[in-house]
C-alpha positions in Angstrom: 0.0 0.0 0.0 1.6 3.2 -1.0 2.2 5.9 1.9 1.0 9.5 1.5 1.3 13.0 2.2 -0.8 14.7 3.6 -0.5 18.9 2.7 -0.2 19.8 5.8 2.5 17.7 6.6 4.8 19.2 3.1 4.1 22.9 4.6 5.4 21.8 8.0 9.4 23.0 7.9 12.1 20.3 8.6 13.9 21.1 11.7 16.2 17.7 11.9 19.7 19.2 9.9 22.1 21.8 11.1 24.6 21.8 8.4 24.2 25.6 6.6 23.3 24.1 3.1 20.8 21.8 4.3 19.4 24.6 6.8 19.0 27.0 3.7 17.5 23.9 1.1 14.6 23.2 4.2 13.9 26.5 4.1 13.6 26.8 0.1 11.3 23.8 0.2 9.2 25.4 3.2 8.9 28.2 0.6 7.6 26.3 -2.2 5.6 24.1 -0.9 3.1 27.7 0.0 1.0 28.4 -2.6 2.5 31.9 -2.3 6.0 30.9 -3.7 5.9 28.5 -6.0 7.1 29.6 -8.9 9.6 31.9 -7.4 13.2 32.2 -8.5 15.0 31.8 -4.8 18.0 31.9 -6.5 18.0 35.1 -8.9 16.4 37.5 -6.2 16.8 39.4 -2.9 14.8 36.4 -1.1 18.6 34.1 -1.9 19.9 37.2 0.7 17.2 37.1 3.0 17.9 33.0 2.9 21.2 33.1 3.8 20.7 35.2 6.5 17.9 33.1 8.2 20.3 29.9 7.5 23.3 31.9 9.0 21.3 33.0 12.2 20.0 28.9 12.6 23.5 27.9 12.1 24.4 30.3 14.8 21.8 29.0 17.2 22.3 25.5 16.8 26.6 25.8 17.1 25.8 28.2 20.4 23.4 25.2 21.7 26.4 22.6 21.1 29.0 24.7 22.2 27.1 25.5 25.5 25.9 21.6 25.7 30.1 20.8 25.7 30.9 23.7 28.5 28.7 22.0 30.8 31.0 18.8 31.0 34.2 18.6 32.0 35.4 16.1 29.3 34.4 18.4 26.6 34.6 21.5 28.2 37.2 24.0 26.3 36.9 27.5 28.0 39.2 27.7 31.1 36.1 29.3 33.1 34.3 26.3 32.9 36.4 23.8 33.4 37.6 25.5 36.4 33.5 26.0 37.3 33.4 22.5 36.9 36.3 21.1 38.8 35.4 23.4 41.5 32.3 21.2 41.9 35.0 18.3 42.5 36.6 20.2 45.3 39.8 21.4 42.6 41.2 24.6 42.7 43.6 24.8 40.2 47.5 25.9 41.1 48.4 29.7 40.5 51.7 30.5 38.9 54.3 29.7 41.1 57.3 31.9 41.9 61.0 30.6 41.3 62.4 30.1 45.0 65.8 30.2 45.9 67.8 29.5 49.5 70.6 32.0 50.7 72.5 32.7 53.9 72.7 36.6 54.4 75.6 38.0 56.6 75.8 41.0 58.4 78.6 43.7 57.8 79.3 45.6 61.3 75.9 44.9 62.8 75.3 45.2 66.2 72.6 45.0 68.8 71.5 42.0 71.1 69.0 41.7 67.6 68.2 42.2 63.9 65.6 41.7 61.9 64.9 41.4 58.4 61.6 42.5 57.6 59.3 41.1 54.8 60.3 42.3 51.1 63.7 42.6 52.0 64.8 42.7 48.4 67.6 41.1 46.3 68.9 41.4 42.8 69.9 38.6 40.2 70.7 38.6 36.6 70.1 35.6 34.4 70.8 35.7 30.4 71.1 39.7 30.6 67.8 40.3 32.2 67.6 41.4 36.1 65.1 39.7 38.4 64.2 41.0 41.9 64.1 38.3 44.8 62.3 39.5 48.1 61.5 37.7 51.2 58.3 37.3 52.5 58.3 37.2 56.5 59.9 38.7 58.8 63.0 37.5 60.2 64.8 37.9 63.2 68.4 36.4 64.6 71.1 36.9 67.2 74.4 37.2 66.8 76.1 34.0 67.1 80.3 34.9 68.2 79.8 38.1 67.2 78.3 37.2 63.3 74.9 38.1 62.4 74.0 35.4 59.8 70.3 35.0 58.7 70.7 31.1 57.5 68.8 29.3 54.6 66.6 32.2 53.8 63.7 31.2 51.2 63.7 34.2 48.8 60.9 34.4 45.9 61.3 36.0 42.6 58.5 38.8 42.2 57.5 41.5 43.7 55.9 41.8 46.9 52.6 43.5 46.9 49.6 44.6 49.4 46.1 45.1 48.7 43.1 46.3 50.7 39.3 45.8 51.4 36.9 47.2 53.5 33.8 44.7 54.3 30.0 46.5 53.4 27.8 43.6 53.8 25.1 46.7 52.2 27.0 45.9 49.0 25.7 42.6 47.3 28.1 41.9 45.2 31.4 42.7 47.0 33.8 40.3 46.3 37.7 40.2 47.4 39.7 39.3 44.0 43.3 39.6 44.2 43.6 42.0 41.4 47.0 41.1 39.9 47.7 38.5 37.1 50.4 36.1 37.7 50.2 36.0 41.9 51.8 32.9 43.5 48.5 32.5 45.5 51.0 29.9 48.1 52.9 33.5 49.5 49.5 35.0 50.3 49.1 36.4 53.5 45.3 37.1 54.8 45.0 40.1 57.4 41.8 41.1 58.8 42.2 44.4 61.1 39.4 45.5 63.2 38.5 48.7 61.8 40.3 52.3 60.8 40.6 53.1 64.4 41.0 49.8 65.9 44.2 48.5 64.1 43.9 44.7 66.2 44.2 42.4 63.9 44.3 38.8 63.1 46.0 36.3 60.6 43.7 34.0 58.3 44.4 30.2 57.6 44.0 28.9 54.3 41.2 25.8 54.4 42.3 23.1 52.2 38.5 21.5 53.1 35.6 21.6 55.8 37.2 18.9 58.1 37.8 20.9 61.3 36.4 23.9 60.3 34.1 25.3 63.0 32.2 28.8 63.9 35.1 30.6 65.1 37.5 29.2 63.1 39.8 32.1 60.9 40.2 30.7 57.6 39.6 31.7 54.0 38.8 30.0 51.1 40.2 30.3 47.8 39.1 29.7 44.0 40.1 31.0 40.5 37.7 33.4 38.9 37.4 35.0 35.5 41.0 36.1 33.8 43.1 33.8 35.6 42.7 35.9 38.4 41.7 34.4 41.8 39.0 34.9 44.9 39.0 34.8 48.3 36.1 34.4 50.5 35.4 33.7 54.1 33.2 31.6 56.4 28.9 32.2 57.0 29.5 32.2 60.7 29.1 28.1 60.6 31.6 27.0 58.8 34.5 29.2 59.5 34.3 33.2 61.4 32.7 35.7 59.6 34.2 38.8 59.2 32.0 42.1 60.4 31.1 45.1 58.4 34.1 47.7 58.9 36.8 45.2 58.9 39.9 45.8 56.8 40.9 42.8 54.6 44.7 43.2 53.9 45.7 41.2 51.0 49.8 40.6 50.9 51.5 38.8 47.9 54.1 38.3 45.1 53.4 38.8 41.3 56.1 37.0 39.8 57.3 36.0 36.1 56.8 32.6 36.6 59.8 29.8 35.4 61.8 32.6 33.6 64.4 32.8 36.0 64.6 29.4 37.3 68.5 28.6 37.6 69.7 31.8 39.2 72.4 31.8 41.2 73.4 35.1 42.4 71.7 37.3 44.9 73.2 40.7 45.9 71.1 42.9 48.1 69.5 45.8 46.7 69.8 48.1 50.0 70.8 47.4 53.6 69.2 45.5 56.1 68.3 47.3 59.4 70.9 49.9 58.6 73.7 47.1 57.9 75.4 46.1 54.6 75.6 42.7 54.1 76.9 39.5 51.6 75.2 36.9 50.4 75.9 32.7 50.0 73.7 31.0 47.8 72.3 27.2 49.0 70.2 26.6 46.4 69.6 28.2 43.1 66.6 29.3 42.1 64.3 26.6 41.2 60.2 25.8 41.4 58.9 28.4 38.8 56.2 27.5 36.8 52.8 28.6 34.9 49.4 28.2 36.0 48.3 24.8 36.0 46.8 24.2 32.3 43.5 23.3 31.6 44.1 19.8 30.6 45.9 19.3 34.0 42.5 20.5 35.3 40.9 17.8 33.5 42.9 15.3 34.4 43.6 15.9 38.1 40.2 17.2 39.6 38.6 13.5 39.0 41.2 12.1 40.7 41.7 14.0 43.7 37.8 13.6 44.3 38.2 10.1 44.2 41.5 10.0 46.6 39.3 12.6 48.8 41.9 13.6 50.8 43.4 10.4 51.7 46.7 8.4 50.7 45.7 4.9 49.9 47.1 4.4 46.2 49.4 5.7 43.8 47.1 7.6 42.0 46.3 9.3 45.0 49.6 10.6 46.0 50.1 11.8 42.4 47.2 14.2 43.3 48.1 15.3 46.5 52.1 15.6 45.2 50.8 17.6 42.6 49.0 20.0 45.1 51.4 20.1 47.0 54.3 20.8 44.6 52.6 22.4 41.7 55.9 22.7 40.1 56.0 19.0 39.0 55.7 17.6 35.5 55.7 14.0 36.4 55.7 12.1 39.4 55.8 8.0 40.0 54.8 6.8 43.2 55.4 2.9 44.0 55.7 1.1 47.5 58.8 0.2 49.1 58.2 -4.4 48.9 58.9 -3.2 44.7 62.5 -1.9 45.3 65.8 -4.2 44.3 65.8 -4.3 47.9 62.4 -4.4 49.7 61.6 -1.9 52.3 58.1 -2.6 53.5 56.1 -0.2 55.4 57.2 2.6 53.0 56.0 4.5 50.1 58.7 5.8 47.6 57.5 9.1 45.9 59.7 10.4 42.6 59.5 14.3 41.2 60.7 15.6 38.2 60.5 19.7 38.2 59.2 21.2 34.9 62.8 22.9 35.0 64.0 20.1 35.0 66.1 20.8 38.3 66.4 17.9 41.2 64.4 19.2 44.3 65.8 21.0 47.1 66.1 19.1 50.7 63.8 21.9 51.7 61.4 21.1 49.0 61.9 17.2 49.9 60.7 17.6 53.6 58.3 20.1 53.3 56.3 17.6 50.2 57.5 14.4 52.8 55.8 16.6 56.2 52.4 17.5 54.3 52.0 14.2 53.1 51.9 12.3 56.3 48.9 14.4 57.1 47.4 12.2 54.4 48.7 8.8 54.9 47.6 5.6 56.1 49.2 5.2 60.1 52.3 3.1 60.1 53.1 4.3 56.0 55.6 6.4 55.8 56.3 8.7 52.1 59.7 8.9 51.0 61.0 11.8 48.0 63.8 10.6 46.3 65.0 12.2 43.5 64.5 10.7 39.7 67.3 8.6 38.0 67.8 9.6 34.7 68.9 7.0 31.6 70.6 8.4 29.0 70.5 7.0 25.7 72.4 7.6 22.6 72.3 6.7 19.1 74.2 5.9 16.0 72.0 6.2 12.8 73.5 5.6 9.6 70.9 6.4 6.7 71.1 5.5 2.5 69.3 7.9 0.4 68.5 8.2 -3.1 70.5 11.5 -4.4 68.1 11.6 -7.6 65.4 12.2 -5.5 65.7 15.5 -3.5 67.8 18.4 -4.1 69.2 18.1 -0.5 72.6 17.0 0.6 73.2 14.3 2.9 74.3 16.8 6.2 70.3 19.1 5.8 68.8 15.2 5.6 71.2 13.9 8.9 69.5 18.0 10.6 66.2 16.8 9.5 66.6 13.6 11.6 68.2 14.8 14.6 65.2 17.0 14.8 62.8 14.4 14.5 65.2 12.0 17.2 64.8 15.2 20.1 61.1 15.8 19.4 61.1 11.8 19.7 62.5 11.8 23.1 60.9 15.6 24.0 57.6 13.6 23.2 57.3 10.5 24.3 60.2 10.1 27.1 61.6 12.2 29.8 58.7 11.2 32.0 58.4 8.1 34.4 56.7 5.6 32.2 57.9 6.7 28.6 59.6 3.8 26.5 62.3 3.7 24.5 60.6 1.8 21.2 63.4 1.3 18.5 61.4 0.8 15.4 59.1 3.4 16.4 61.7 6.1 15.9 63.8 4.1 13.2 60.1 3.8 11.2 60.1 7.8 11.6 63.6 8.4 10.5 62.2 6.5 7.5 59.8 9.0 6.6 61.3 12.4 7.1 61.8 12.6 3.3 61.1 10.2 0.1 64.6 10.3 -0.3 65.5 8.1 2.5 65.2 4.4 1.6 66.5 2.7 5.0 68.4 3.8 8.7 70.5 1.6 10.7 70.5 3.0 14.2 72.2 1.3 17.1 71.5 2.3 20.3 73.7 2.6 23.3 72.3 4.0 27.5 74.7 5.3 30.1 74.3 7.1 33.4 75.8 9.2 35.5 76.3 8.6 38.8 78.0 11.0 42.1 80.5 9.3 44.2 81.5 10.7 47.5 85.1 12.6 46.7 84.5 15.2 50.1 86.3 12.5 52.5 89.0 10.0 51.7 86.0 7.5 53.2 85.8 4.1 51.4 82.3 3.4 49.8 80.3 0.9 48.2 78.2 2.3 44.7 75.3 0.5 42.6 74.6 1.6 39.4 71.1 0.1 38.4 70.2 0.4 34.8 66.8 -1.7 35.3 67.4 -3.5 31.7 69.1 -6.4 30.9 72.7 -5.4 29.5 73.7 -7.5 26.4 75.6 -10.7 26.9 75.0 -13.2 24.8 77.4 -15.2 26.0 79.7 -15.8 29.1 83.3 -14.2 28.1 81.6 -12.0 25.3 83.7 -9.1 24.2 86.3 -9.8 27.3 89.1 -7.7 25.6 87.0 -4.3 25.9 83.5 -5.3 27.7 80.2 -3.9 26.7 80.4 -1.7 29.9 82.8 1.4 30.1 83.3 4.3 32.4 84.7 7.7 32.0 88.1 8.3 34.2 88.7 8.9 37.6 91.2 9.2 40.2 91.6 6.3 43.4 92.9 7.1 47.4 95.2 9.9 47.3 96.8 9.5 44.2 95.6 12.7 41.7 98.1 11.1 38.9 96.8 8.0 37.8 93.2 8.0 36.0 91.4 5.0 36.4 88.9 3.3 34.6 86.4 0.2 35.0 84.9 -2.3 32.2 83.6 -5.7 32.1 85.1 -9.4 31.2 82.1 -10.5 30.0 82.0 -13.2 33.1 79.7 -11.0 35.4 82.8 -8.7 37.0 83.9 -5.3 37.0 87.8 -4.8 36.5 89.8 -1.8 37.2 92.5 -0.3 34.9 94.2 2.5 34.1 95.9 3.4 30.3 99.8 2.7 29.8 101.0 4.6 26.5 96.9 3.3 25.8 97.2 0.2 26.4 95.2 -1.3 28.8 96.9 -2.3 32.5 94.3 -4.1 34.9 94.9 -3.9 38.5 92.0 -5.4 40.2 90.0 -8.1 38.0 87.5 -8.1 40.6 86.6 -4.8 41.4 82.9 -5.5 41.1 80.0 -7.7 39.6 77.1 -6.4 37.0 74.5 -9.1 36.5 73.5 -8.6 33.1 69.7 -9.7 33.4 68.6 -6.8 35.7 71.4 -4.7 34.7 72.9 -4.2 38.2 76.4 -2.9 38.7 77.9 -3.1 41.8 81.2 -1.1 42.6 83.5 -2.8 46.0 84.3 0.1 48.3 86.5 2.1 47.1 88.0 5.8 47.8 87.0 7.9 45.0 88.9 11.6 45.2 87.9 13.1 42.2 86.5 12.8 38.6 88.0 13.4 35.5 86.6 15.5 33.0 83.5 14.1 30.6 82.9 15.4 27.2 85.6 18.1 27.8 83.3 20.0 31.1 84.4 20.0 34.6 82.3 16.8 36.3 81.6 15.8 39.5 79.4 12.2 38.4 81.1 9.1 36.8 79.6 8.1 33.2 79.0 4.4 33.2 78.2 3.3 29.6 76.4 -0.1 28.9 74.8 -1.9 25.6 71.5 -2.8 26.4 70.3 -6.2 25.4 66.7 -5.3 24.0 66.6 -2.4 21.4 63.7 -1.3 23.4 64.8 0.3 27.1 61.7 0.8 29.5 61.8 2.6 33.0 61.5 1.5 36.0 60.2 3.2 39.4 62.0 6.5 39.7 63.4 6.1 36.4 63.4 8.3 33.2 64.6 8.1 30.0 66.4 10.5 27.7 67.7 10.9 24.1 71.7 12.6 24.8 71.1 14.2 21.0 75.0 15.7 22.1 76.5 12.2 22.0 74.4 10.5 19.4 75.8 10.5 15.3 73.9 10.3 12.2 75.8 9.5 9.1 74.2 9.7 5.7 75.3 7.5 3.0 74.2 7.8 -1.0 72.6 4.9 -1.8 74.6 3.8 -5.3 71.5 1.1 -6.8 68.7 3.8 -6.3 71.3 6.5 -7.7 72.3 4.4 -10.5 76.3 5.0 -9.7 77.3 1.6 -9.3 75.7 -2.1 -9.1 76.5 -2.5 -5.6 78.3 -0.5 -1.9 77.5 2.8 -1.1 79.3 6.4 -1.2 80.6 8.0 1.2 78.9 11.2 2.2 79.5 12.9 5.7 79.1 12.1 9.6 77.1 14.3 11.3 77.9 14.5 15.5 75.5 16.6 17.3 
């Protein structure tokens, strides 16, 4: 039976499509199907106009609709605003720019008194690639002389500067609200100060409240979330949860605005004026370090689920990644694992590792404080432990055959091409915690850098550096754990110059003699030292490396000082190793890196695919970066 259609139902406008075309064709056949238009030429007339503009204006509606439908998840959100709306309802305040921070004892020139102090935004001046930074403190500090020298120790100086803001409470006004009105404030060095009145200048110091638990009626806290611009709120208690502030108060905002990561690695601090009337020198402990942008919106995305489902608590790894991260906004990547998964099992421990986004090791100070905070969160009896990421280097050697007849470029711009594509390799996909080394997946991309590039043979090579004790002539025992099996394929492989080397260094209290350390291929480490080049061995059994987990162990030994590597001044020993697997993984605290400085690429014409010869290759150029 056939279907039919009813006139009514063809004068009815399709709603269903919200492509343009297919918005403006609906409304065309809307318009025909009246017995006013049917003959009329949409096309050749002002009505095409009018059309558009009524297809425009839907299109409009409907992309508005979608792009409001998106802002109200969190998965799909894209404006900053919402997403921070939206993780706010998970308890998440995103992290502020943070202010580089650097350590520095200050002494005293010809102070006297039974006291000093240095008040807050004491300032200091460092210059980093030509550009000046100001450093201030921000608290007040006081000392006594200690035989006769006035010496503020390990002062915590942030780079910014130091600013003070004011409201007065009207409860008459509705929509008061207490913005810190600077962009780029490190919102961990504000200081809330609520005085009495004009008048009555008592005043007292408001807590930040990380969450409700504890809060009570006359608790002095404040609360804190990010608003519109980046910029962020604070607000206080209803008299229930947490004191309320009365009208006439005098809210005293105090803060740094600071420039963020760009001068992370200063080292020098010299005081811009004197200090309670005294001049005085400065001794940096640790450089500047810690600076970092505000937490991005896919950080947002990513941590706000989780920390609602850790909800303040340290059970498992993923929630000490959250509370790390809140606690040290400054990291890029953190691995967390428990103490029965180390080479040697400590149980009743939690092992935490950081990576800075300056890629710097953290400070002792910046250890304890992350280590103090997080007991707060742990389970009784578990105790967090920072320990500082260990870093696998891994060099290449990449020889390449091209076909000169097809590009115009020379073997050294293909050899840049590819050490371009090697960093973004390693800048992409390692240098965090659980990035793996995959051979063929870089060898496949050398491969297509260029139709000119018919093959690569890249062999891969990992070392690492490790510190030995040179301070005291103290004998020590040194492991060097490279977490991947180290290639032996047999026992006695390669005994004349081992698969493991070592840059040189000097034994006891001898400075003349360099020594050196390989393998025989039989699971021990031998010591020697170069006679007119020639190897001289003088322990054969200076320590073992088991070549399945790739652990070296180094006997006790006296370790003065360190020759040079690569030409620089070092204080850490380079321990090279083949691995056995083309493909190096990390493991716990570990992180791999492409050295791009000690890697080679050497580019080869391909003589078949050039038609130069029946067979071999030319020559072209080596290429060490």
């Amino acid at each position: 039976m056939a279907t039919t259609t009813s006139a009514t139902e063809t004068k009815k406008l399709q709603v269903t499509e919200l492509d343009f075309d297919q918005i403006k064709n609906n409304l065309k056949q809307f318009l025909r199907n009246q017995s006013e238009f049917i003959d009329f030429d949409f096309e050749g007339s002002g009505m095409a106009v009018l059309l558009d503009l009524l297809a425009y204006n839907t299109h409009y509606l409907g992309f508005n609709a979608n792009m409001a439908a998106n802002e109200s998840f969190l998965d799909s959100a894209e404006l900053r605003s919402s997403v921070v709306s939206l993780a706010k309802m998970l308890g998440y305040t995103p992290s502020s720019p943070i202010s580089p921070t650097a350590i520095i004892d200050v002494t005293l020139t010809n102070a006297t008194g039974d006291s000093v102090t240095m008040p807050a935004g004491t300032k200091f001046t460092s210059t980093l690639d030509g550009d000046s930074y100001t450093y201030v403190t921000n608290s007040d500090l006081s000392i006594t002389p200690t035989d006769g020298v006035y010496t503020f120790s390990n002062v915590n100086i942030y780079e910014g500067t130091r600013v003070t803001f004011e409201y007065t409470i009207n409860s008459t006004n509705e929509e008061q609200r207490y913005v810190v009105p600077n962009n780029n404030v490190d919102i961990t060095t504000l200081s809330v100060l609520v005085q009495n009145s004009v008048s009555d200048t008592t005043s007292f110091t408001y807590t930040k409240a990380s969450s409700q638990v504890g809060v009570t009626s006359t608790s002095k806290v404040y609360f804190c979330q990010e608003v519109e611009d980046g910029k962020f709120e604070i607000y206080f208690g209803d008299g229930v949860t947490g004191f309320k502030p009365s009208d006439g108060n005098i809210i005293k905002l105090t803060y740094i605005v600071t420039n963020k990561g760009a001068s992370n690695g200063a080292n020098t601090f010299t005081p811009s004026g004197t200090i309670s009337g005294f001049s005085s020198t400065t001794k940096t402990i640790s450089k500047s370090s810690g600076g970092t942008s505000a937490e991005t919106i896919a950080s947002v995305k990513l941590n706000a689920p989780l920390q609602f489902s850790a909800q303040d608590r340290a059970v498992t790894a993923a929630d000490y990644k959250v509370l790390v991260k809140k606690i040290y906004p400054a990291a890029s990547a953190i691995q967390v694992w428990g103490g029965e998964d180390n080479a040697v099992p400590a149980y009743g421990r939690v092992y935490i590792s950081v990576k800075a986004k300056d890629g710097t090791i953290l400070t002792n100070a910046d250890k304890t404080s992350i280590q103090t905070q997080l007991e707060d969160f742990a389970v009784a009896s578990i105790r967090p432990v920072i320990t500082d990421p260990e870093t696998t280097f891994i060099t290449l050697k990449t020889t390449f055959k091209y076909d000169s007849n097809a590009t115009i470029e020379d073997a050294t711009t293909l050899a840049n091409k590819i050490q371009t594509v090697v960093k973004n390799y390693s800048d992409d996909n390692l240098d965090n915690f659980v990035g793996v080394f995959r051979h063929s997946a870089l060898t496949g991309l050398i491969d297509n850098i260029d139709n000119s590039i018919l093959s690569n043979i890249t062999t891969v090579q990992m070392y690492q550096l490790f510190k030995p004790i040179t301070t005291s002539l103290v004998s020590q025992a040194y492991t060097i754990g490279f977490n991947n099996a180290i290639y032996n394929p047999h026992t006695g492989h390669n005994s004349s110059a081992g698969v493991i080397q070592s840059t040189g260094f000097y034994l006891n209290v001898d400075t003349t003699t360099e020594y050196f350390f390989n393998d025989d291929g039989s699971g021990n480490i031998r010591l020697y030292h170069l006679v007119s080049g020639v190897k001289t061995y003088d322990n054969n059994a200076w320590g073992t490396v088991n070549y399945l987990t790739g652990e070296i162990k180094i006997a006790s030994a006296i370790i003065n000082s360190i020759s040079n590597v690569d030409g620089a001044v070092s204080t850490s020993i380079r321990v090279t190793a083949k691995p056995s697997s083309n493909d190096v993984a990390p493991v716990r605290g570990q992180i791999l890196s492409i050295d791009t400085s000690n890697s080679s690429i050497t580019g080869k014409v391909d003589t078949i695919a050039s038609g130069s010869g029946s067979s071999g290759v030319g020559y072209i150029t080596t290429t060490s970066y």
